[in-house]
Every structure is written in structure tokens, then in C-alpha cells.
C-alpha positions in Angstrom: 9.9 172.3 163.1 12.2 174.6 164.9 16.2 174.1 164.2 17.8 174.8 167.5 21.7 175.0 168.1 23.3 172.7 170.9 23.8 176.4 173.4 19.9 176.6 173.3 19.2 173.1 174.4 23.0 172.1 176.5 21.3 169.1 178.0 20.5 167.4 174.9 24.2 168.5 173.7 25.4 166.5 176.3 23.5 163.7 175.6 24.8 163.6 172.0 28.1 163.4 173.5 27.3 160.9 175.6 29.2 157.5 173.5 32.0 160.2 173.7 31.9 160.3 177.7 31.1 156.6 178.2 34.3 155.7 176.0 36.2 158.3 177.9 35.2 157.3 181.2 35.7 153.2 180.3 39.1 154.1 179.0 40.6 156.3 181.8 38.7 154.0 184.5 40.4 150.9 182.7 43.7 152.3 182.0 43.9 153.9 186.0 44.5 149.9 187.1 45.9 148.9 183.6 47.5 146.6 185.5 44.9 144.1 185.9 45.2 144.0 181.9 48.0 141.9 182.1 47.3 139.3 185.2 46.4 136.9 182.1 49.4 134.1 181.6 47.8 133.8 177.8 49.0 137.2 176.8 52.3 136.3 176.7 51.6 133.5 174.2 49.2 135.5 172.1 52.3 138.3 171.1 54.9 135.6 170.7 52.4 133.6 168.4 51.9 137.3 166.4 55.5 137.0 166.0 55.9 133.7 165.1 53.4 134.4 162.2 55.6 137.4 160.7 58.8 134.7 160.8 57.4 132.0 159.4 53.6 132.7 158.4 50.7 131.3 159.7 51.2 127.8 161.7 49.7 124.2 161.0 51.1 122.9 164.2 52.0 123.7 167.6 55.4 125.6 168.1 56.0 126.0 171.1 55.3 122.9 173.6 57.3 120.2 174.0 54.2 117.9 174.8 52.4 118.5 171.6 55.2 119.3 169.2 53.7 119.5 165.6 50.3 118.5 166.7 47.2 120.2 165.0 47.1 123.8 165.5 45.9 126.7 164.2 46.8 130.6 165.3 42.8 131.1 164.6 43.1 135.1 166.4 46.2 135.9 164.4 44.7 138.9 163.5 44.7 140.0 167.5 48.0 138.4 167.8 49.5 140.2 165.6 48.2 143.6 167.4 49.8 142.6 170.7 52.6 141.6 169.3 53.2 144.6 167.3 51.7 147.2 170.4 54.3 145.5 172.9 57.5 145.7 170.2 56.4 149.6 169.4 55.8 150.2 173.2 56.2 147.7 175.6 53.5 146.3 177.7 52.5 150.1 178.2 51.0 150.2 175.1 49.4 146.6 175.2 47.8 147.9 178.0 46.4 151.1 176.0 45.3 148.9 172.9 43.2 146.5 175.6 41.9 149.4 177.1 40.9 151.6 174.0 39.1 148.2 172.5 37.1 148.3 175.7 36.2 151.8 175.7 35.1 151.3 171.4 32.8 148.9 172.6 31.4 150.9 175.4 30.9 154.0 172.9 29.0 151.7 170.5 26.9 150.0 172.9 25.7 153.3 174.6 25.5 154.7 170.5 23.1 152.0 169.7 21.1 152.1 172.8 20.5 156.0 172.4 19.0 155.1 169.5 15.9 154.1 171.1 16.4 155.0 175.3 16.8 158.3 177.4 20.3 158.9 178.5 19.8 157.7 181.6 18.9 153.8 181.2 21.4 154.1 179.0 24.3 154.7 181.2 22.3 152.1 183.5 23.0 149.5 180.9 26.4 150.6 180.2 27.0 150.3 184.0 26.2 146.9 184.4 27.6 145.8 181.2 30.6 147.3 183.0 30.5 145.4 186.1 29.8 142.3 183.6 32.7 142.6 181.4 35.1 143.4 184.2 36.2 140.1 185.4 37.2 139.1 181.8 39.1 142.5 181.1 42.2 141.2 180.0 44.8 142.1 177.1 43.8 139.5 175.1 42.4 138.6 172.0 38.3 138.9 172.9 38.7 142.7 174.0 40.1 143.6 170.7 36.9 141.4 169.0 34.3 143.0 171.5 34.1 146.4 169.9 32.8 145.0 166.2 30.6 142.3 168.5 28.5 145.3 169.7 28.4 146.6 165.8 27.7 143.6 164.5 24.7 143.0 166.7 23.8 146.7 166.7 23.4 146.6 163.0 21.4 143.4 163.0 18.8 144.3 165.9 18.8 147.6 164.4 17.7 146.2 160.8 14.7 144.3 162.7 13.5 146.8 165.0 13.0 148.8 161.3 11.5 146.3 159.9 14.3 145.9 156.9 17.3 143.5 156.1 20.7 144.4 157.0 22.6 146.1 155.3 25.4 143.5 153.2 28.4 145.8 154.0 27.8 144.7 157.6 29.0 141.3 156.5 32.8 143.1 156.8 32.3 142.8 160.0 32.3 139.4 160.5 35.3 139.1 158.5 36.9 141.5 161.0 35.3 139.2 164.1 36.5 136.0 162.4 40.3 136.5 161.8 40.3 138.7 165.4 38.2 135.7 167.7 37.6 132.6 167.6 33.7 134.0 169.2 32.3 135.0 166.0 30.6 131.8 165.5 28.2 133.4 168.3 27.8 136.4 166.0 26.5 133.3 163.4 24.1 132.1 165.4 22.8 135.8 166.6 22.5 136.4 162.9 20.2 133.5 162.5 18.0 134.7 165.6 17.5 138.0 164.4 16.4 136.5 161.1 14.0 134.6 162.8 13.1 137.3 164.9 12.4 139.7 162.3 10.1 137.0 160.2 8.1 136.1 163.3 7.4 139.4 164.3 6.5 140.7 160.5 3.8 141.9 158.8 1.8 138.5 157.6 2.6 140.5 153.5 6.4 141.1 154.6 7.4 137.7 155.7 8.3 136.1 152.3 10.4 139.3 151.4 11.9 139.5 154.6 13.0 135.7 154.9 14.6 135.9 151.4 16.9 138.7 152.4 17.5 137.3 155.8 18.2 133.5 154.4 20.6 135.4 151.8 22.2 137.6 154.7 22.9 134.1 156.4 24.3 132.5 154.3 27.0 135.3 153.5 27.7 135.5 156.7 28.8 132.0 156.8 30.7 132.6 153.6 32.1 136.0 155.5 33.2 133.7 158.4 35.3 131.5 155.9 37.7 134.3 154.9 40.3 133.5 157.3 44.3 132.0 156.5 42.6 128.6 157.0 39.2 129.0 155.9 36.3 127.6 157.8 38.6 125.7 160.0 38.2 128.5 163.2 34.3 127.5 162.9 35.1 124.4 164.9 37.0 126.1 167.5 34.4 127.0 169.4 33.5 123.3 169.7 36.5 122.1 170.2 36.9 124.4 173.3 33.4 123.4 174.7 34.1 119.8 174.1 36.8 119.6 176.4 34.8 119.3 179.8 37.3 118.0 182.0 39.4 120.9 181.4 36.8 123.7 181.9 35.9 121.9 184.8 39.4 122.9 186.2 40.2 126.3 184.1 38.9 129.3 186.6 37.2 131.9 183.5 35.4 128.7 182.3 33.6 127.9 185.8 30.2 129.0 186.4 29.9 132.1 189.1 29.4 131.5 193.1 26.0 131.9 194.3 27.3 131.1 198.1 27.2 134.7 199.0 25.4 137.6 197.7 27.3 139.4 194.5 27.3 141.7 192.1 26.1 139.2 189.5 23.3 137.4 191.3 21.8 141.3 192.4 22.2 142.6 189.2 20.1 139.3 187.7 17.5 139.5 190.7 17.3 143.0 190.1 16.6 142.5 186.1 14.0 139.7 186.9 11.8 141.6 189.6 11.5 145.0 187.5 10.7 143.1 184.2 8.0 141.0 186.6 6.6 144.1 188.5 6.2 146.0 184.9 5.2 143.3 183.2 7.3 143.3 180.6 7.3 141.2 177.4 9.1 139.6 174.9 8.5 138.3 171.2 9.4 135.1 171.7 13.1 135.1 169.8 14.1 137.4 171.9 13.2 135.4 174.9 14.8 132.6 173.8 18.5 135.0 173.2 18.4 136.6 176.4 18.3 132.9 178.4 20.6 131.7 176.3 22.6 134.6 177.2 22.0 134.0 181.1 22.6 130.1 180.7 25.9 131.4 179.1 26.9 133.6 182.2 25.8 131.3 184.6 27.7 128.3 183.2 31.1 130.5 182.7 32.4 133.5 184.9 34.0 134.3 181.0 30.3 135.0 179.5 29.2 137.3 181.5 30.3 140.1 179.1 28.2 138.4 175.8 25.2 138.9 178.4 26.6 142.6 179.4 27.0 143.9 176.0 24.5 141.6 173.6 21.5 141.4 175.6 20.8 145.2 176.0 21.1 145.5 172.3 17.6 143.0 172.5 15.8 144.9 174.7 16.5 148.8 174.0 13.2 148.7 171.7 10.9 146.6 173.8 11.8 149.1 176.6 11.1 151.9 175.1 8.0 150.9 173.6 6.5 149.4 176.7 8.0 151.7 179.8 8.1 154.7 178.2 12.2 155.1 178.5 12.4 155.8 175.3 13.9 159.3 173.9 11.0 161.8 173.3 10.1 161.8 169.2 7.8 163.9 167.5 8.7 167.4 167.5 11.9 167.3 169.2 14.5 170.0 167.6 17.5 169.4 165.0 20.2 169.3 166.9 23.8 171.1 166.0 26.6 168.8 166.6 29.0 171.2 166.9 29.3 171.6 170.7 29.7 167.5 171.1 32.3 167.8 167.9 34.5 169.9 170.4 34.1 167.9 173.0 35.5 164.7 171.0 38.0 167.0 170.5 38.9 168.7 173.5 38.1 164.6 175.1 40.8 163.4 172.6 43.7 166.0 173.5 42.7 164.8 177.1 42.5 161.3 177.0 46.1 161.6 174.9 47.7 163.5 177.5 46.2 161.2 180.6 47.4 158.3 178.6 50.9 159.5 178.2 50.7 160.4 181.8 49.7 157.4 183.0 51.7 155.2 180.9 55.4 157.3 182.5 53.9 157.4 185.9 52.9 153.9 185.8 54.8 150.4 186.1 52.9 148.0 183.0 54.2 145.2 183.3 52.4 141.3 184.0 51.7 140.2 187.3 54.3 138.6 188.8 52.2 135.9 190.0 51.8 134.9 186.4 55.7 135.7 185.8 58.7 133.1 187.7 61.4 135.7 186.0 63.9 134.4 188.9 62.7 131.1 189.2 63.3 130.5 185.5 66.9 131.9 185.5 67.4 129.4 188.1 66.5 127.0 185.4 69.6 128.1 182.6 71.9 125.3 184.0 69.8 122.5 183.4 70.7 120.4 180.4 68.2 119.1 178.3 65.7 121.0 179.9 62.3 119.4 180.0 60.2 121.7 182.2 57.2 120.2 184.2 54.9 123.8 185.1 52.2 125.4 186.6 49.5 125.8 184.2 49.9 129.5 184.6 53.4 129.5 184.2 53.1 127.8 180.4 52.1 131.3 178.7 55.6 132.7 180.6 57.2 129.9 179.3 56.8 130.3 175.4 57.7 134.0 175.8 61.2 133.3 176.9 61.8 130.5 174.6 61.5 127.5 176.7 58.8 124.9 175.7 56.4 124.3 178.5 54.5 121.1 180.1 51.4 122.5 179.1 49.6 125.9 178.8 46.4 128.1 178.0 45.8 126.4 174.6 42.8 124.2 176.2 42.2 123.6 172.2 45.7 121.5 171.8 46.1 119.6 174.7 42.6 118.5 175.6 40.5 117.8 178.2 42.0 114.5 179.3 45.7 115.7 179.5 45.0 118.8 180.7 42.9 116.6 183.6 45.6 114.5 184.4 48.2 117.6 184.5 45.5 119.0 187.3 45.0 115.8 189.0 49.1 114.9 189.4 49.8 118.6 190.6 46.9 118.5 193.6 48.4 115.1 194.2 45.2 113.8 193.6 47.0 110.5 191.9 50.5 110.6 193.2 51.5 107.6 191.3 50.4 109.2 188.2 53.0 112.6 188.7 55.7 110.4 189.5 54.6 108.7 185.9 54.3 111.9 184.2 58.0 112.6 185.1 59.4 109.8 183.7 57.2 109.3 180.7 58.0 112.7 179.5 61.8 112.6 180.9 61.3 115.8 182.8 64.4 116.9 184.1 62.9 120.1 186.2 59.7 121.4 187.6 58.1 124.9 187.8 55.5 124.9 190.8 53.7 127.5 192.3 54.5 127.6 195.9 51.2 125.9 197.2 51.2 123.5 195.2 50.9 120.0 196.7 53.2 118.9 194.5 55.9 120.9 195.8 55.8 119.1 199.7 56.1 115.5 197.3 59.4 117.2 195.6 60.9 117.8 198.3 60.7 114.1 199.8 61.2 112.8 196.3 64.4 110.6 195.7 66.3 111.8 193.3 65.0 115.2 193.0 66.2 118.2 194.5 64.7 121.9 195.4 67.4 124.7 193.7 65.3 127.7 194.0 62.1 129.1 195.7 60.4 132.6 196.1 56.6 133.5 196.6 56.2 133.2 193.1 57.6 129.6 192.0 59.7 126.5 192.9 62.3 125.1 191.1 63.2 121.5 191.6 65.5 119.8 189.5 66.4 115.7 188.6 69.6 114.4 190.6 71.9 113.8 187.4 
């Protein structure tokens, strides 16, 4: 077989370097409106939670509210936290911004990496594309960017192993170490691991099937030993439950409710668009895999959140069948030895780049939160009031902890529950006004922090004994008549 250098064949060159170009492209793209990074109210919790583990170590109970004081709580991403926190005290939210965004463009690499394994270069960026558009809405600095990039290994290595017909490899179980102490996701990666078992025994020769489910059982049940190495053991396992348990809340928590079909989007064309082409080529399945990919659509379609498990999971399923049925697949056979030398410089020369973008963009750009998540002025109006209890916004609670003042309630769905995070949504939309004139009192709430439409707001400004001290298009502050 001829050995050919990467000058005699530059296309194929380029498409060695292509996880190199898909990482740069997802990182510059992302970083351009870094901005967005930050319109999450839960980043501000996640760094000063990272902090509060380096003071005091790793907390039992919440710290920060004044609602749920001491209650059961664990700091289950403390590994992400602690990231955040230590990216924003080394460089501001500048470089919480970079951190977000490079997580993003790792995963991005790996998934295109993986898929070139078995499709041409151009589905691949096809996948990568949409997995784009997918992930998108949910691009936020927060702990599940910083899990997604060892997601995409994780599952890599696993769909890998079966397409091969072999087990996994048992250093890949360091991975879900990594995925457990980073987010509290990785029981997805558990059950993934379970279906590519099964997938892999199903689909084996009928002489291979004993081996096979020996190493694949063994595999499993490491993995839920590997997911128990965390500050409180198997405790984060339950998260994930807990979080789906609480319908009432997800009900009223925008990432959590399922996508609008009203009008045409991107979402509903991209899943029309994936149904007809697998119909008009008649594409199959083996039946495990049907069964992960619609339970990756029923994931998307039940939370705007999901869409990026069916994004960057699901192509990871269906590289093989794709190539072996549509011919997609990279040409095999006698195809040359390639040099890596010419996509080695181009990581390179990429690198330098991407350093000096990032260094450009992160002088020539204002990071900071959005202000819509961020009542800075309304807050100050707030330093007057003794024994501050502070009724808020539930985007205004993440703000809150960050400037040391415990809120009403926040993002941590987990503590308060569905019910009183119900009855919080409920007494704000004035959907039971005796009810928020209750909540005042029972908790002894001596100020509120609305956002400006609030209906709340109107019934403040009637209220007896309450009396508007501040307002701006980002938050009202009403305060109790001493």
C-alpha cells in the first residue's frame, strides 16, 4: 500500500484536521456573543457555592437561603463549581466565559473525532451543525457545558467498543468519575452504558454472546461503583430524581418546558427533516438503538434543556448504521497512510490564533451577566432595611447569594420543591392573592425584589403598609411601613 504525505493528498489533510476546525469554529462562534454565556441567574450561585466549598468544605445543608436554612443539600457539581469559581477570581467573568466556551468547543472536537471514525467529512459537519443548533439554547456557563465534553467520550468509547464487536475498555470508567463529581447528568451516562451492553449482546455473534455479556455486566457494574466516587458517595445518583420529581416546578421553570410546535422552528425541521430521509432511504435500526434514539426525542420534546443529549448522543448511534447502509462512510480499503504533520501545524498555528482572538475578544469585549438577571441598583436600594428578609423574583435568587444576601427562593429546584416553588409562582402572577399576602407574613418579609411586570408589583403598590423605594427596567423594590 502506498505511504503518501498530507501535500500529496491536501483534501484528506484537511479532513484530518477537521475536530481541530470544528473546535475552533464552536469556540470563536461561541465566545463572539460570550455574552449569552452568562444570561443564566444559576451561575452566580454555582461560583459562590465553589467558594463556599474551599471555606468550609463540602456542604450537608443549604447556606444560603433563608427559607431552607440547613435543610438537605448537597453541592453534587462541586467539581464544576469549583472551576467557575476559581476562572471568575483568576479572570473575572471574562474567563468564565472562555472556560464555558472551550468546554463547548472539546465536545464539538470529540463528537466530529468519533463520527470521522466511520462517516465522510461532510455528514459529519452535518451532524455537528445540528448538534449546534441543538445545544445552543442551553449554552450557558454552567455546570453541564463543563460535563458535556467527557459525555461525548464516554458515549464515544462505549458505541465504539460495540460497533467492534469488543468490551470497553475499563480505563474508560475514569470518565465517569470525571462526569459524576462535574454533573449531576451522569446517571444518563449509567443508563447509556446499560443500552450499549444490551446492544452489543443482541446484535452478537450467537458464540460471542456469553463472553460479551460477562464483560458488559462487569463494565456495569463498575460503572455504578465509578459513579459512587464522589464527596458523598452514591447520594448525587438520586439527584436526577429528585429534579424530575418535582412537576409542579418544571411545569413553571422555562429550560424544563417542552419546545413550541405553534410555528415552524428550527427543531421541528431539523426532526421532520431526520424522519423523512431515514423513511425515503429506508433506513434501519437494531432494535437498542431504536429504543435510545426515541428516548432521546421524548427527552427533547418534553424539555427545551434536552435537546443537546439528542444533539450530541444520538449521532454517536447512528455514525455506523449510516455508513453501512448509505454509503456515507469514509472510503476503506486501499486508502493511503496519511502524514499528520500538516494537521499538527495547523493545531498549532489554530492554537496561537484562537489565543490571540481570545485575548482580543476578552479586552474588546464587556463580560459581564445580563442585567436582566442582575438588580445591582435595585439591591443597593435594599442596604437600609433592617432585618432584611427579601421576597424575589426567581431569577433574581442566584444574584442574591452572590452578594451575600439570602433569597426567597432560587435555581436549586432540588431544595425547595415542587410545591413551594408552585406556590412562589402562583402568589407572584397573583394567581392566589390571599396566598402572597400570607407568604409575607409567614416568612416576616420586610422587602420585595420584583421584576417590573410582575403582577405582583401593581398589588404592592396598593398594599397597606407597604411602600415602593426603588424601580428601574430591571427590578422593584418595595419595602414594609416600619
Amino acid at each position: 500500500m502506498a505511504v503518501a504525505t498530507a501535500d500529496e493528498h491536501p483534501a484528506r489533510a484537511w479532513t484530518a484536521a477537521l475536530p481541530f476546525l470544528v473546535a475552533a469554529a464552536v469556540y470563536l462562534v461561541v465566545l463572539a456573543v460570550g455574552r449569552s454565556l452568562l444570561n443564566d441567574p444559576d451561575t452566580y450561585w454555582h461560583i459562590v457555592t465553589g467558594d463556599w466549598i474551599v471555606a468550609h468544605g463540602f456542604p450537608t445543608g443549604d447556606p444560603f437561603s433563608f427559607t431552607f436554612a440547613g435543610a438537605p443539600w448537597i453541592a453534587k457539581e462541586w467539581l464544576s463549581q469549583l472551576a467557575f469559581a476559581g476562572a471568575y477570581h483568576l479572570g473575572g467573568w471574562s474567563l468564565v466565559a472562555v472556560l464555558a466556551a472551550a468546554a463547548l468547543a472539546l465536545a464539538f472536537a470529540l463528537l466530529a473525532r468519533f463520527l470521522m471514525a466511520e462517516l465522510a467529512p461532510l455528514p459529519v459537519v452535518a451532524f455537528v451543525a445540528v448538534a449546534f443548533v441543538l445545544v445552543a439554547p442551553h449554552a450557558v456557563a454552567r455546570p453541564h457545558v463543563l460535563a458535556m465534553p467527557v459525555m461525548v467520550a464516554w458515549v464515544g468509547v462505549l458505541v465504539r467498543a460495540v460497533d467492534r464487536d469488543r468490551p470497553p475498555s475499563y480505563l474508560a470508567l475514569a470518565l465517569m468519575v470525571l462526569w459524576a463529581n462535574l454533573h449531576a447528568e451522569f446517571t444518563l451516562g449509567i443508563v447509556l452504558a446499560v443500552a450499549a451492553g444490551l446492544d452489543a449482546v443482541v446484535e452478537a455473534k450467537p458464540g460471542e454472546r456469553a463472553r460479551l455479556a460477562r464483560h458488559w455486566i462487569a463494565f456495569c457494574l463498575l460503572t455504578l461503583v465509578a459513579a459512587s466516587l464522589t464527596p458523598y458517595g452514591p447520594r448525587p445518583m438520586l439527584a436526577t430524581y429528585q429534579v424530575l420529581s418535582q412537576r409542579q416546578a418544571l411545569s413553571i421553570i422555562g429550560e424544563w418546558q417542552p419546545p413550541d410546535f405553534a410555528h415552524l422552528g428550527t427543531f421541528e425541521i431539523i426532526l421532520l427533516a431526520a424522519g423523512g430521509l431515514a423513511l425515503y432511504r429506508g433506513f434501519r435500526l437494531a432494535p437498542v438503538r431504536v429504543l435510545v434514539v426515541l428516548g432521546l426525542v421524548h427527552l427533547a420534546l418534553s424539555a427545551v434543556r434536552n435537546g443537546e443529549l439528542l444533539g450530541l448522543v444520538a449521532p454517536l448511534f447512528l455514525a455506523r448504521p449510516l455508513a453501512e447502509q448509505t454509503g456515507l462512510g469514509e472510503t476503506s480499503g486501499d486508502a493511503p497512510v496519511i502524514s499528520l504533520r500538516r494537521p499538527v501545524k495547523l493545531a498549532v498555528i489554530g492554537a496561537v490564533a484562537v489565543a490571540f482572538l481570545t485575548v482580543g475578544l476578552a479586552v474588546s469585549r464587556d463580560f459581564q451577566p445580563s442585567r436582566r438577571i442582575t438588580p445591582a441598583a435595585a439591591v443597593a436600594a435594599l442596604q437600609h432595611v433592617d432585618s432584611l428578609r427579601v421576597f424575589n423574583s426567581y431569577d433574581f435568587g442566584g444574584y442574591l447569594i452572590f452578594v451575600g444576601i439570602p433569597p426567597f427562593i432560587d435555581g436549586r429546584v432540588e431544595l425547595y420543591g415542587g410545591a413551594f416553588t408552585a406556590r412562589h409562582h402562583r402568589a407572584v402572577t397573583l394567581a392566589d392573592v390571599n396566598d402572597f399576602i400570607r407568604l409575607l407574613d409567614e416568612y416576616r418579609i420586610t422587602a420585595t425584589l420584583l421584576s417590573p411586570a410582575t403582577p405582583a408589583v401593581a398589588l404592592l403598590d396598593r398594599l397597606p403598609g407597604w411602600r415602593r423605594v426603588y424601580a428601574d427596567d430591571v427590578a422593584v423594590v418595595h419595602v414594609r411601613a416600619p
